[in-house]
MARVEX-181280 format. One record per residue (C-alpha): residue number from 0; x, y, z. Coordinates in Angstrom, 1 decimal, decimal comma. Each point is the difference from the previous one (the first is absolute). Layout:
# MARVEX-181280
@n: NUM&x: X&y: Y&z: Z
...
# end
This chain:
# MARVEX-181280
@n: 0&x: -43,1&y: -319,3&z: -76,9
@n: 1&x: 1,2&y: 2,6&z: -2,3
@n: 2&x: -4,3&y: 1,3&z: -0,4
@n: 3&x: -0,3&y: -0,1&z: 3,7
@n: 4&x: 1,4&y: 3,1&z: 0,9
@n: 5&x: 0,6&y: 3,8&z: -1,5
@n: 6&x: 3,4&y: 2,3&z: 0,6
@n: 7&x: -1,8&y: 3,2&z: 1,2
@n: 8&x: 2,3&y: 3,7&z: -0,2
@n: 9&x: 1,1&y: -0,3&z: 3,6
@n: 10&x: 2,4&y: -3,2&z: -0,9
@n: 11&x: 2,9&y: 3,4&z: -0,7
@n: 12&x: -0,6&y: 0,4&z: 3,5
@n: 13&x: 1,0&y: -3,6&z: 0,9
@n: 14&x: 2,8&y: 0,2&z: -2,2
@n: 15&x: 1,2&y: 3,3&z: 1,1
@n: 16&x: 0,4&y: -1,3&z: 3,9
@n: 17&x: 1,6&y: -2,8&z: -1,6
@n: 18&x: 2,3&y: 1,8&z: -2,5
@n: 19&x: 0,9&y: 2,1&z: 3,4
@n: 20&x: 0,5&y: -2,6&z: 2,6
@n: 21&x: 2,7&y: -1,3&z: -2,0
@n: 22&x: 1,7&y: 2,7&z: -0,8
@n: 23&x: 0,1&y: 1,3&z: 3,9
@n: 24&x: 1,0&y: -3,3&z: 1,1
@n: 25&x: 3,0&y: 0,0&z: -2,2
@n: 26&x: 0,8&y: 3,6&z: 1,1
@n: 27&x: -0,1&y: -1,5&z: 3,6
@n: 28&x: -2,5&y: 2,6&z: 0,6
@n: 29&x: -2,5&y: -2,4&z: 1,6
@n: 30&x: 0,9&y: -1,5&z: 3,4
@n: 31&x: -1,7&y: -2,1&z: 2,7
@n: 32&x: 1,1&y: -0,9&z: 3,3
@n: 33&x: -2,1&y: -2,7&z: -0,1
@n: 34&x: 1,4&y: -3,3&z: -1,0
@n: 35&x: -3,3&y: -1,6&z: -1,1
@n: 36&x: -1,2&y: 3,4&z: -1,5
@n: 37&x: 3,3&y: 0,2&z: -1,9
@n: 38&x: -0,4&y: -3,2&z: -1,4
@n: 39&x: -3,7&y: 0,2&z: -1,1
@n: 40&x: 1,2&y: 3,5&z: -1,4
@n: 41&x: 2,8&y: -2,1&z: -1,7
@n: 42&x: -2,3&y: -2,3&z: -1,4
@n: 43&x: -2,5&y: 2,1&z: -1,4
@n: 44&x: 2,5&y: 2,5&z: -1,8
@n: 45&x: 1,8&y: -3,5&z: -1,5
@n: 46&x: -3,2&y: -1,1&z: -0,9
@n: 47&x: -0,5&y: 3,5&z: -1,8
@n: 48&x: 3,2&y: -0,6&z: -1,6
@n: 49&x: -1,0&y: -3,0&z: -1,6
@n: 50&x: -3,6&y: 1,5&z: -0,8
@n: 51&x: 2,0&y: 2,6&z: -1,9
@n: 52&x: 2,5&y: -1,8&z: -1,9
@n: 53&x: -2,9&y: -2,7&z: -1,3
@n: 54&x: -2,3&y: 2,9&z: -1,1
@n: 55&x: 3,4&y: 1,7&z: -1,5
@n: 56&x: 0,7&y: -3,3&z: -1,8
@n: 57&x: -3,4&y: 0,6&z: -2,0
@n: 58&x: 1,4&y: 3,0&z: -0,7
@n: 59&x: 3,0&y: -0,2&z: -1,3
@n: 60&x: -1,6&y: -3,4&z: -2,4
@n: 61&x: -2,2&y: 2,7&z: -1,3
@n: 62&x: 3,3&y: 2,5&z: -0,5
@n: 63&x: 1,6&y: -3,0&z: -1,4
@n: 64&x: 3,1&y: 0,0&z: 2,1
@n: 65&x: 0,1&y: -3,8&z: 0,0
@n: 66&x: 0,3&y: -0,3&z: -4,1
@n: 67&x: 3,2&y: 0,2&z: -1,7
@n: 68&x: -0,4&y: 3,2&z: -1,8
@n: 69&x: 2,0&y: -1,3&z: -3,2
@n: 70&x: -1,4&y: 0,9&z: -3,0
@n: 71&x: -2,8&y: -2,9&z: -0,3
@n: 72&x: -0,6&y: 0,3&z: 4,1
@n: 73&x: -0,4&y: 3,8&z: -0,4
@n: 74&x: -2,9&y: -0,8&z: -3,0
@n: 75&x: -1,4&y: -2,5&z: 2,5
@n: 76&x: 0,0&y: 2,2&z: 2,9
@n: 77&x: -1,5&y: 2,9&z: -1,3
@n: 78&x: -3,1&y: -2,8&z: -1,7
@n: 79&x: -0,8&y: -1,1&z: 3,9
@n: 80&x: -0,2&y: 3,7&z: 0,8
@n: 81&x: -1,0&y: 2,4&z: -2,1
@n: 82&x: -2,0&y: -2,0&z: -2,6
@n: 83&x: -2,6&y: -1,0&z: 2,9
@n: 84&x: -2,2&y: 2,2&z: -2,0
@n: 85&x: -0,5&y: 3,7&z: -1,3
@n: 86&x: -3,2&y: -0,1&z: 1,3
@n: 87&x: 1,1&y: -0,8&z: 3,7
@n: 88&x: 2,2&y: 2,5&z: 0,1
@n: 89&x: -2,6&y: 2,9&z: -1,5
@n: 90&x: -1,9&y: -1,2&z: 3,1
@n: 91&x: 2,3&y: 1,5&z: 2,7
@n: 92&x: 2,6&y: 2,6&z: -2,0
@n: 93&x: -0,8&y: 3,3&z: -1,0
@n: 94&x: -1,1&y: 0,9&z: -3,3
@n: 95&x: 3,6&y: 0,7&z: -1,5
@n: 96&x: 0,4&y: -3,8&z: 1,0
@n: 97&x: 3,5&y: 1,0&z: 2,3
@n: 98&x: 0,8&y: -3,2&z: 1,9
@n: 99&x: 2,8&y: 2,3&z: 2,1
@n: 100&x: 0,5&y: 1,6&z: 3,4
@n: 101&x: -2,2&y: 4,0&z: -1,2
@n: 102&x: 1,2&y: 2,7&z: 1,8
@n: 103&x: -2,4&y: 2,4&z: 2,5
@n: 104&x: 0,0&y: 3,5&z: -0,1
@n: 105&x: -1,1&y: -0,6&z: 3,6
@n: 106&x: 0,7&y: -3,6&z: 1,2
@n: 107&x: -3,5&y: -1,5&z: 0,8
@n: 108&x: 0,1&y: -1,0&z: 3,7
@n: 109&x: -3,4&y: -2,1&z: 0,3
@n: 110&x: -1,6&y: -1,8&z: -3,5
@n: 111&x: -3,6&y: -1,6&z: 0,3
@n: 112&x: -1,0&y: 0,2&z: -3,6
@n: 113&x: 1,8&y: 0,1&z: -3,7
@n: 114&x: -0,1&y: 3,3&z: -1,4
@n: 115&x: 1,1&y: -0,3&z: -3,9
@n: 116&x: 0,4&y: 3,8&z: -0,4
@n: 117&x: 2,4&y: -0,2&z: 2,9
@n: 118&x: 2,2&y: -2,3&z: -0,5
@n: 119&x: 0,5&y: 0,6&z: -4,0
@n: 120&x: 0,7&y: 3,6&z: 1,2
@n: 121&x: 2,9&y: -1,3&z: 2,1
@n: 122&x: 1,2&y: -2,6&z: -2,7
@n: 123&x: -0,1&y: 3,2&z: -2,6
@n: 124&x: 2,1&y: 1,7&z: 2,4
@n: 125&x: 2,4&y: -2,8&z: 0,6
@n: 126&x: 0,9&y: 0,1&z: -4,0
@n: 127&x: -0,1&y: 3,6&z: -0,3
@n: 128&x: 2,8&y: -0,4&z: 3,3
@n: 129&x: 2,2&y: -2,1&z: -2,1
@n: 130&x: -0,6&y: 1,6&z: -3,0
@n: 131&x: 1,6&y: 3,5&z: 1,5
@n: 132&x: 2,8&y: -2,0&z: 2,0
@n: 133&x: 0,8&y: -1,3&z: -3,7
@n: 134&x: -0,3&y: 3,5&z: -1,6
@n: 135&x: -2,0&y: -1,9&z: -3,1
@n: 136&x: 0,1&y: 2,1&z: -2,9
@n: 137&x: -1,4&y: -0,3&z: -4,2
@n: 138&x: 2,5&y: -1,4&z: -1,0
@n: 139&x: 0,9&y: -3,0&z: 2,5
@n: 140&x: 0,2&y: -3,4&z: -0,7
@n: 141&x: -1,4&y: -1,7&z: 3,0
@n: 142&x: 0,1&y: -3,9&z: 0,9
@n: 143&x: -2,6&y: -1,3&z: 2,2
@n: 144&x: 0,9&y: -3,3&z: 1,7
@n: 145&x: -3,0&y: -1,4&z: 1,5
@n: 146&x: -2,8&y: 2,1&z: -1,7
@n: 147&x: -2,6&y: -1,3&z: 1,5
@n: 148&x: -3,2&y: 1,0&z: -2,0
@n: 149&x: 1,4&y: 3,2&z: -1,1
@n: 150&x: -1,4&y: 2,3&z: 2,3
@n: 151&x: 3,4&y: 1,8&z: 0,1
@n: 152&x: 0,9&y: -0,1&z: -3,8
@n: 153&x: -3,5&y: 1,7&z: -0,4
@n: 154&x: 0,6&y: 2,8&z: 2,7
@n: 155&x: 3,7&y: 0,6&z: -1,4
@n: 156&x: -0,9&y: 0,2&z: -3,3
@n: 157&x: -2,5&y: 2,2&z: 0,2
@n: 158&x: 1,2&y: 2,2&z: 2,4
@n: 159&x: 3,5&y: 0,3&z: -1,8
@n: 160&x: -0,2&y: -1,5&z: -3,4
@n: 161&x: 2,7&y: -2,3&z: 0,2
@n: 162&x: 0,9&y: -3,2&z: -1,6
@n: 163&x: -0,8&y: -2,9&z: 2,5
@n: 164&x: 0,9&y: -3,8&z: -0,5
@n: 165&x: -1,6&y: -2,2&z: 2,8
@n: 166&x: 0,8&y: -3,6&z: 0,7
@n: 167&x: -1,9&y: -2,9&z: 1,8
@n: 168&x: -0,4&y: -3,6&z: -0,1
@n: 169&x: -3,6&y: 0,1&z: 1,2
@n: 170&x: -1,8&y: -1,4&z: -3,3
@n: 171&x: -3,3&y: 1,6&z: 2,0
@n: 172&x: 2,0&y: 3,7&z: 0,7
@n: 173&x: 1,6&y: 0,1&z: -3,5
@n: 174&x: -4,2&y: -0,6&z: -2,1
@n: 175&x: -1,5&y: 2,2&z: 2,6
@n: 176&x: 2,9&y: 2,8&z: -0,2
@n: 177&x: 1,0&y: -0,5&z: -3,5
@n: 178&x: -4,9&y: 1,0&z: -0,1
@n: 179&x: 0,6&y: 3,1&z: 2,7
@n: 180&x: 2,4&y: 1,7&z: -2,0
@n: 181&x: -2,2&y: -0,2&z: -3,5
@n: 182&x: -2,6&y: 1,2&z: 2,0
@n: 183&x: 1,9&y: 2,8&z: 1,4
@n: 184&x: 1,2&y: 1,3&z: -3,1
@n: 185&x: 3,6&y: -0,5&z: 0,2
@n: 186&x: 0,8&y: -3,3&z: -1,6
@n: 187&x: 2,5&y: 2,3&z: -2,5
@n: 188&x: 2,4&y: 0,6&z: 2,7
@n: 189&x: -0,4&y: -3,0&z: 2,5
@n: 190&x: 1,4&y: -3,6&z: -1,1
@n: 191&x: -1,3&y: -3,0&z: 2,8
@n: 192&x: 2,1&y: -3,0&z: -0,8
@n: 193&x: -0,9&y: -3,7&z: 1,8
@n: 194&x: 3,8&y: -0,3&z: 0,7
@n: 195&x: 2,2&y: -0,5&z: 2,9
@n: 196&x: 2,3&y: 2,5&z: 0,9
@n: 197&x: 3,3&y: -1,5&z: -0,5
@n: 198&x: -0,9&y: -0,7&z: -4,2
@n: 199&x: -0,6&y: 4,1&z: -0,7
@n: 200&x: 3,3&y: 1,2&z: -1,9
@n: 201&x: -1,3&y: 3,2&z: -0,7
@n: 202&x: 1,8&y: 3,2&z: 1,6
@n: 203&x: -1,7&y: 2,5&z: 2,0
@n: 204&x: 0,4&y: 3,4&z: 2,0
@n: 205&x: -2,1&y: -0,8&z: 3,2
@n: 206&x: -1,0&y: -3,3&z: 1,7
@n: 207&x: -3,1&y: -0,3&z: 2,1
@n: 208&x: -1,0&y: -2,8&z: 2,1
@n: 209&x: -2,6&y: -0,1&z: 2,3
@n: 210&x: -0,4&y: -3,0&z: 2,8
@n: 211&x: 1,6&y: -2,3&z: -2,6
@n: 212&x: 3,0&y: -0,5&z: 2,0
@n: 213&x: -1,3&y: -2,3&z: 2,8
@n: 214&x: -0,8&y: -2,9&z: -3,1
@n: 215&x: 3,2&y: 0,3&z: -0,9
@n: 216&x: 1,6&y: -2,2&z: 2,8
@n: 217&x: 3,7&y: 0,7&z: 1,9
@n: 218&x: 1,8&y: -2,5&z: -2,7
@n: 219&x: -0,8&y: 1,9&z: -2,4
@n: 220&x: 0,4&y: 3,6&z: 1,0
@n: 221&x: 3,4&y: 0,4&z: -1,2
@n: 222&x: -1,3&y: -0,6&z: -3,6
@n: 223&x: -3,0&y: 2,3&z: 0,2
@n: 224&x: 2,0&y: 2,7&z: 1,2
@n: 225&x: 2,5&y: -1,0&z: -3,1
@n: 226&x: -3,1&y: 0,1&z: -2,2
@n: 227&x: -0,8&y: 3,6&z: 1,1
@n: 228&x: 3,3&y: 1,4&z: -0,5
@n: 229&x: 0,5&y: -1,6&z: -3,6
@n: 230&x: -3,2&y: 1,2&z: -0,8
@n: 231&x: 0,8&y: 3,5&z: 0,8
@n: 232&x: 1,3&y: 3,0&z: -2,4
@n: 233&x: 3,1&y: -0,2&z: -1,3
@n: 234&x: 0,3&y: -4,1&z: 0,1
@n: 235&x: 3,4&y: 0,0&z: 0,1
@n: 236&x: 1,5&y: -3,3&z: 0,6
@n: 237&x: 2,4&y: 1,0&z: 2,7
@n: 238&x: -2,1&y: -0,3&z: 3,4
@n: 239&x: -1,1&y: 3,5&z: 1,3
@n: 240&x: -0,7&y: -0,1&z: 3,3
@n: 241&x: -3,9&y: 0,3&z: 1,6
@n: 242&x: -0,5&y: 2,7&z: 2,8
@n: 243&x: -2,5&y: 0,7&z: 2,3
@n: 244&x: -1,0&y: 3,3&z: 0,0
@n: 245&x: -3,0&y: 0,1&z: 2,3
@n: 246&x: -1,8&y: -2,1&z: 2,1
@n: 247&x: -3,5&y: 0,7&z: 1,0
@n: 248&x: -1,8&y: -2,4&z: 2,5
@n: 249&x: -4,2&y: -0,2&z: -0,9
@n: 250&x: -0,7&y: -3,1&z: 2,3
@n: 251&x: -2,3&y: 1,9&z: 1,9
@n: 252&x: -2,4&y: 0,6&z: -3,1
@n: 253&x: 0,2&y: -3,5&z: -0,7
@n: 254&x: -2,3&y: -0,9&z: 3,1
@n: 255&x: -3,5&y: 2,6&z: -1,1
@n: 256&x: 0,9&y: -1,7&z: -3,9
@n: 257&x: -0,4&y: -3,5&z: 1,1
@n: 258&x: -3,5&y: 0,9&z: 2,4
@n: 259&x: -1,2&y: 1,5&z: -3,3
@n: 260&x: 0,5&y: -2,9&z: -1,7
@n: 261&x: -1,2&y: -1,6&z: 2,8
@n: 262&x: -3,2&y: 1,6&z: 0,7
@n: 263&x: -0,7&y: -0,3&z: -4,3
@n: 264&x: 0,4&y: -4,0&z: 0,5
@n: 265&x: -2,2&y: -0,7&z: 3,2
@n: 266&x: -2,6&y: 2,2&z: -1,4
@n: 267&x: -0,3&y: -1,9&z: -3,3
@n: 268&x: 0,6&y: -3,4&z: 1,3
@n: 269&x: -3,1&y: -1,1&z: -1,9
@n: 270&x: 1,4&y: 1,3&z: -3,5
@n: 271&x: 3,0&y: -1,8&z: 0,7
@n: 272&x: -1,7&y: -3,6&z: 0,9
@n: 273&x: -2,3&y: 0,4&z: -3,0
@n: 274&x: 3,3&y: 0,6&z: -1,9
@n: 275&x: 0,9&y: -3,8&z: 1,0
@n: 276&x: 2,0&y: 0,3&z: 3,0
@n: 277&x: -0,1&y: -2,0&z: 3,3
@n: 278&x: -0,7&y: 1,3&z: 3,4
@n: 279&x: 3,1&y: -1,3&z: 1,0
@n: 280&x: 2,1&y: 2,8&z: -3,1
@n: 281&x: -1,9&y: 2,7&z: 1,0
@n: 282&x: 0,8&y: -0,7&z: 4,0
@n: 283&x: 4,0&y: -0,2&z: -0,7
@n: 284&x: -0,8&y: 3,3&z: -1,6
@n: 285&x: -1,0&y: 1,4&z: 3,0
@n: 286&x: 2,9&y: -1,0&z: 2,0
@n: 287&x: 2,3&y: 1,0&z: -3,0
@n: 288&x: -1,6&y: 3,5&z: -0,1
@n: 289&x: -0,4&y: 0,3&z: 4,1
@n: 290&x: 3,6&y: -1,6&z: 0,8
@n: 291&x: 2,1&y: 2,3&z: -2,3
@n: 292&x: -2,2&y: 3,1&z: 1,1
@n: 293&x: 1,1&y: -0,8&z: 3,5
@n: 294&x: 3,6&y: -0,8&z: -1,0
@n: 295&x: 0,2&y: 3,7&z: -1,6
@n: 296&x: -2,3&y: 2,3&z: 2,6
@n: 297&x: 2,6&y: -1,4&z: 2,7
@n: 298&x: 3,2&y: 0,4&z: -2,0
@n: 299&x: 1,1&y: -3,6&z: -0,3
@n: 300&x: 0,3&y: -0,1&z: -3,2
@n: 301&x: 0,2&y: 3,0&z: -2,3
@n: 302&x: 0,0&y: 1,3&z: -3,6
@n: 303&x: 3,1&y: 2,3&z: -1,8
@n: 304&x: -0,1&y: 1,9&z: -2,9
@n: 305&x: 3,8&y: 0,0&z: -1,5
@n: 306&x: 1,1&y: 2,7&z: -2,2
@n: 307&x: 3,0&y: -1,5&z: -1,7
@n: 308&x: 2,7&y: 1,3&z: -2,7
@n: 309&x: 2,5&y: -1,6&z: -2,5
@n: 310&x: 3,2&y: 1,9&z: 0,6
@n: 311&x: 1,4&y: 0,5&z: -3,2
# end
């Protein structure tokens, strides 16, 4: 069945009405005098309910939620994920190869086609936003937990000169990363190590991480947030507290990212077929892309940078 039929661009319109039928339902917003009305209403938002939660279920298998993330289920997670291929993912990313929410100078309203230039502008800005909410300077020792394929190490470096260590467990990240920044001419001050977060012993002055967080999984919180404050200047064994100092909420840029992405993948279908994947991959793409872009335009789910300090 699965060659049959094509998801067109107007599915986010689908799941839009359905993403806000729910929502005023629960609100109590919606209401029918009725009684038949009601119930067909009734049915058809529990019906979206379930609609949602199935196609969330995909998602969250590809976010691996369901995995233990110990040590050998974090490795195994990040293999079903991540290591699908470098080539995939240079199909739909931008250049700098930033699988993150970007950040708009002005928020895109309508996307009907990828725009490279665009959307590595806003990941550039994103970094260079962190980067002065961090105040990076020379002579920082920064950790990168979930580098990715060192599209921020790159930026950092040569935009401040500082010394970067980034960590991932994506054998396919760490040969492609550990090629980008030869290629970029700073392989003196950036070290990519294909190790999991809670190994690294060194000490550091500044932490980064970047959408890492959601594969860490709510058991295991407690020790990340452990790992980032023993990892942090001056490493002393008593336990400093961790502060939040600012919060800043980008969900709404999160919703233009994924229709970029989007728009790269239905355009290049072919190239990704011919790459050895089924009809059936590329169309739980679609909904993964679509779904989530929905999710964030509407504000059900959103995206927070946190700006966090060891009190000393």
């Amino acid at each position: 069945m699965f060659e049959d039929w094509d998801v067109q661009t107007r599915i986010q319109d689908l799941l839009a009405l359905l993403i806000r039928a729910k929502r005023y339902n629960k609100s109590k917003k919606i209401k029918c005098t009725n009684g038949w009305l009601e119930e067909l209403l009734n049915l058809f938002i529990y019906s979206t309910v379930q609609l949602i939660r199935s196609i969330i279920s995909f998602i969250n298998t590809l976010q691996h939620y369901y995995h233990a993330n110990s040590l050998r289920g974090s490795a195994q997670n990040i293999r079903e994920h991540y290591d699908l291929g470098n080539d995939m993912f240079s199909i739909f990313l931008d250049p700098s190869m930033t699988y993150s929410c970007a950040t708009f100078q002005s928020i895109p309203h309508t996307v009907t086609h990828s725009d490279n230039e665009l959307l590595e502008e806003a990941q550039m800005r994103k970094y260079d936003q962190i980067f002065d909410e961090l105040n990076l300077k020379s002579n920082d020792r920064i950790l990168e937990i979930g580098c990715g394929w060192g599209a921020c190490a790159i930026r950092a470096v040569k935009c401040y000169g500082c010394q970067w260590t980034g960590l991932t467990i994506s054998t396919e990240q760490f040969k492609i990363a550990q090629q980008r920044i030869t290629d970029n001419g700073v392989a003196d001050k950036v070290n990519i190590k294909l190790l999991d977060y809670r190994l690294e012993k060194d000490i550091y002055d500044k932490v980064i991480v970047i959408e890492m967080i959601e594969a860490v999984g709510h058991e295991y919180l407690p020790q990340f947030f452990e790992t980032l404050r023993d990892r942090l200047c001056p490493g002393e064994a008593l336990p400093p507290e961790l502060t939040i100092k600012k919060t800043v909420h980008i969900g709404q840029h999160y919703g233009p990212t994924l229709d970029l992405w989007y728009c790269a993948w239905m355009e290049h279908e072919e190239r990704i077929l011919k790459l050895g994947y089924s009809k059936k991959f590329h169309r739980k793409w679609q909904y993964y892309f679509q779904l989530c872009s929905t999710l964030f335009r509407y504000s059900y789910i959103d995206t927070v940078q946190l700006l966090i300090e060891k009190s000393l």
